[in-house]
NUKOLDO-559663 format. One record per residue (C-alpha): residue number from 1; x, y, z. Coordinates in nm, 3 decimals. Example, Ala and Ser with C-alpha at 12.3 -4.5 7.8 and 13.67 -1.06 7.14 Angstrom:
2
resi xx yy zz
1 1.230 -0.450 0.780
2 1.367 -0.106 0.714
//
This chain:
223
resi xx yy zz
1 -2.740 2.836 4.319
2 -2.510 2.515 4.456
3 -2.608 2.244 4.191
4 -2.493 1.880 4.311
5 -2.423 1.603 4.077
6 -2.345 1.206 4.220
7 -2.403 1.078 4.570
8 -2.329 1.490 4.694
9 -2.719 1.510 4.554
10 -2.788 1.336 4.940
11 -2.657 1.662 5.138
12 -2.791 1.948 4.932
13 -3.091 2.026 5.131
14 -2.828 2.041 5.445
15 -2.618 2.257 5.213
16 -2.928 2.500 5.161
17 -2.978 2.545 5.539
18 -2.660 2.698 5.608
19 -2.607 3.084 5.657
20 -2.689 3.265 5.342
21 -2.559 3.667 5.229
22 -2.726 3.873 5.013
23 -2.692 4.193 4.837
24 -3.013 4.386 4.822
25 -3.129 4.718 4.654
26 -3.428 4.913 4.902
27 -3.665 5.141 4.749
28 -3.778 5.425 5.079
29 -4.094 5.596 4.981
30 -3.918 5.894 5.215
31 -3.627 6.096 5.193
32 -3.343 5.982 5.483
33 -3.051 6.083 5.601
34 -2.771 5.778 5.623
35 -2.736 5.741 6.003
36 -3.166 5.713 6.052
37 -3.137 5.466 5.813
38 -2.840 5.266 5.944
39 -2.982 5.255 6.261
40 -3.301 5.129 6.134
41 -3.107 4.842 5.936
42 -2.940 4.770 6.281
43 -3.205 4.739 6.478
44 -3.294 4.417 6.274
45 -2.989 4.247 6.401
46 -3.024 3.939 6.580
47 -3.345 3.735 6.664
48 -3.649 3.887 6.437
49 -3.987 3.755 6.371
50 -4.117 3.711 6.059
51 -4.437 3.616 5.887
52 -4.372 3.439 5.472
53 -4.493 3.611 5.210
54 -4.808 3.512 5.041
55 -4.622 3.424 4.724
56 -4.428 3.133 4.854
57 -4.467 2.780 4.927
58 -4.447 2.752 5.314
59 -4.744 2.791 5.662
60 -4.847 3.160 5.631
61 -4.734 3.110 6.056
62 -4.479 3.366 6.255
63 -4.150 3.249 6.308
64 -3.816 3.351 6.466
65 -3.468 3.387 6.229
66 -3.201 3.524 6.286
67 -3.003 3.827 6.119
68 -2.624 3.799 6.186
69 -2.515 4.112 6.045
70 -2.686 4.409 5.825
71 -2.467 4.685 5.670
72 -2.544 4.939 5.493
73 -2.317 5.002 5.185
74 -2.454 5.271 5.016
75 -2.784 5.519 4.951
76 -2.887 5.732 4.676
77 -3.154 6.006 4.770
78 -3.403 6.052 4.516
79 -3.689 6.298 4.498
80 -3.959 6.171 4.668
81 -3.786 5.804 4.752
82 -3.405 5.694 4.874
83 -3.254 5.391 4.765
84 -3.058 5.199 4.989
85 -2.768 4.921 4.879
86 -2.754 4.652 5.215
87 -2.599 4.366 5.269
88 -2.757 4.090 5.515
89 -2.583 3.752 5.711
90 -2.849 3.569 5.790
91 -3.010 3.206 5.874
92 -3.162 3.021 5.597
93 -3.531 3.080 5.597
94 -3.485 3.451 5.620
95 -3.745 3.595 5.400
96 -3.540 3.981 5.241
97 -3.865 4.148 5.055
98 -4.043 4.112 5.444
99 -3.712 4.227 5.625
100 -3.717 4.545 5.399
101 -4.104 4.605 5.435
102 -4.003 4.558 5.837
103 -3.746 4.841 5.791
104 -3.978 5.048 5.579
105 -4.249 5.008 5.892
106 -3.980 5.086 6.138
107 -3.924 5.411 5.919
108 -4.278 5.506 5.868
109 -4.309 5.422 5.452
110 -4.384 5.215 5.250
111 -4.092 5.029 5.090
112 -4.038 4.787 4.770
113 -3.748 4.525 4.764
114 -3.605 4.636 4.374
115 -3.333 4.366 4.326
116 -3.130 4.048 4.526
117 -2.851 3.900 4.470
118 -2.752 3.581 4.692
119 -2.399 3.645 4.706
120 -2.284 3.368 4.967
121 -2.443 2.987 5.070
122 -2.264 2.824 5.356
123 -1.835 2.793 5.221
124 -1.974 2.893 4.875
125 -1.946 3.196 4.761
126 -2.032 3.424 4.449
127 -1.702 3.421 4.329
128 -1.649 3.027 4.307
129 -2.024 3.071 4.050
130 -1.999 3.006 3.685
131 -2.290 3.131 3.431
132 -2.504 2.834 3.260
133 -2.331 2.984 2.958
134 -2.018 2.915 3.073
135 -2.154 2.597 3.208
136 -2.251 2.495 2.851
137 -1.950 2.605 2.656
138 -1.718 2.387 2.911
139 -1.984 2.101 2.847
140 -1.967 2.130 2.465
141 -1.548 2.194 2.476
142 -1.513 1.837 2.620
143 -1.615 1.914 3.012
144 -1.212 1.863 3.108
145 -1.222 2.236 3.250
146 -1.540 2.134 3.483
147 -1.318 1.998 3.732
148 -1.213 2.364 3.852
149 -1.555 2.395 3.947
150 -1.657 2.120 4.087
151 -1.550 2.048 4.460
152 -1.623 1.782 4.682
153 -1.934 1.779 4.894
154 -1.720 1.752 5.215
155 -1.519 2.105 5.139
156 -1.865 2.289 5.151
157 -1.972 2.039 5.479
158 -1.711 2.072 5.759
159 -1.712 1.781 5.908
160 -1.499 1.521 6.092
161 -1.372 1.198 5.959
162 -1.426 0.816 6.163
163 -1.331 0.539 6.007
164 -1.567 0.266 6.098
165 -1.467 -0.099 6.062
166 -1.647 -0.360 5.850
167 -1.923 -0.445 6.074
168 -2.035 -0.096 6.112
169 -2.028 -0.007 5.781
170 -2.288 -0.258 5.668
171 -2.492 -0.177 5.973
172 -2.465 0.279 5.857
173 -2.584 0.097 5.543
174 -2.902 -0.025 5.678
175 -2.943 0.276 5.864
176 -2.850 0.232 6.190
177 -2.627 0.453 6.403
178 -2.277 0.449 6.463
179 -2.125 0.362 6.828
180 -1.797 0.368 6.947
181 -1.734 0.011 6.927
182 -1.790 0.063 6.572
183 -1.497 0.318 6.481
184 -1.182 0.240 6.428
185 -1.013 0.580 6.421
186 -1.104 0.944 6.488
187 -1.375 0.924 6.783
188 -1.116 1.119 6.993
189 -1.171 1.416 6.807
190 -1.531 1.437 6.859
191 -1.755 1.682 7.044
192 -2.129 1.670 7.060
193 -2.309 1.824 6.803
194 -2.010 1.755 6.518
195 -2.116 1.681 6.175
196 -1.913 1.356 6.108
197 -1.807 1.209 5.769
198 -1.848 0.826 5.799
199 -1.582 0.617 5.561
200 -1.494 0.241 5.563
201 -1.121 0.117 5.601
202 -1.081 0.137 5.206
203 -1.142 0.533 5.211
204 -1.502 0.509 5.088
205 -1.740 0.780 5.204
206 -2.013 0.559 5.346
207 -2.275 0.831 5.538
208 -2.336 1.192 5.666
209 -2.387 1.136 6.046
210 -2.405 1.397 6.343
211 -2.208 1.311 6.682
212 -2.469 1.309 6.977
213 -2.242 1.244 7.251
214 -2.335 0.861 7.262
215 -2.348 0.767 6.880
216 -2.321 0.916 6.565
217 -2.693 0.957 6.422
218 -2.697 0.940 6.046
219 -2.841 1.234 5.810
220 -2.804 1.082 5.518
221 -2.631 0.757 5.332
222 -2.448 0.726 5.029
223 -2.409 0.412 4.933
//
């Protein structure tokens, strides 16, 4: 889980909506062969619809995600059941226990997620995670280790950097766009839809904007 300390606490909830991975064990109430399987998993690919769960905190409504990639990495045939190892790209909002109950429809039987593992959020992934064990024993060492961890808010972001002059800046303060007038460098490198990283002329990171071919409409201010 991305945890977000200073003024990066402002872009977290546009960190969560990136593209998340998962690793996810499958319980089949059916014995399958691989390939009837795989092609189950891959007819998931793309645009699905999906309905939440009732345990969780969002409109019981349909709605569309999409899957950007579902392989199947390996399955162990059981008696009466086969378990299936997966991994899923997907868009944030993508609910796994309903995707495997879809498969296990698409199959014919019923079907029980039996473990997840979020292995990848946006840039960040499993391999850049530290335990809150490990957290706590860098904490109570002195904390001068933490700084391998902990990356600015920007290298998880991609974004592009304008340099707005003086003006500007205090009016991205108040809350109010950014025009062209405004910026002193970078607007050449610009194309609609760009997340843009607003800074002042002495280097400080002002506001979280996104380019919208006339302006630069702010997401979210830091100072």
């Amino acid at each position: 889980m991305p945890i977000a300390i200073g003024k990066a606490t402002h872009l977290i909830s546009h960190l969560a909506l990136r593209e998340k991975e998962y690793i996810c064990i499958c319980r089949l109430m059916g014995r399958f062969g691989k390939d009837e399987i795989a092609r189950a998993l891959n007819s998931f690919e793309g645009k699905i619809e999906q309905t939440p769960p009732k345990m969780s905190a969002v409109k019981k409504v349909r709605r569309i995600r999409e899957v950007y990639a579902l392989k199947l990495l390996e399955i162990k045939p059981l008696a009466r059941r086969t378990d299936i190892l997966f991994r899923v790209n997907c868009q944030a909002g993508t609910y796994i226990r309903v995707l495997c109950e879809d498969v296990g429809k698409k199959l014919g039987v019923r079907t029980f997620m039996v473990e997840l593992r979020r292995t990848k959020v946006g840039a960040i992934t499993e391999k850049e995670a530290i335990t809150l064990h490990r957290l706590r024993a860098l904490i109570l060492a002195g904390g001068s280790d933490l700084e391998k961890f902990v990356k600015p808010i920007e290298h998880y972001i991609p974004s592009k950097e304008v340099v707005a002059n003086d003006a500007a800046v205090a009016n991205v303060k108040k809350g109010m766009a950014l025009y062209s007038k405004g910026i002193i460098s970078g607007s050449e490198k610009l194309a609609e839809a760009d997340y843009v990283c607003i800074t002042s002329q002495s280097g400080e990171m002002v506001a979280l904007g996104k380019y919208g071919g006339k302006c630069v409409k702010l997401l979210r201010v830091f100072v």
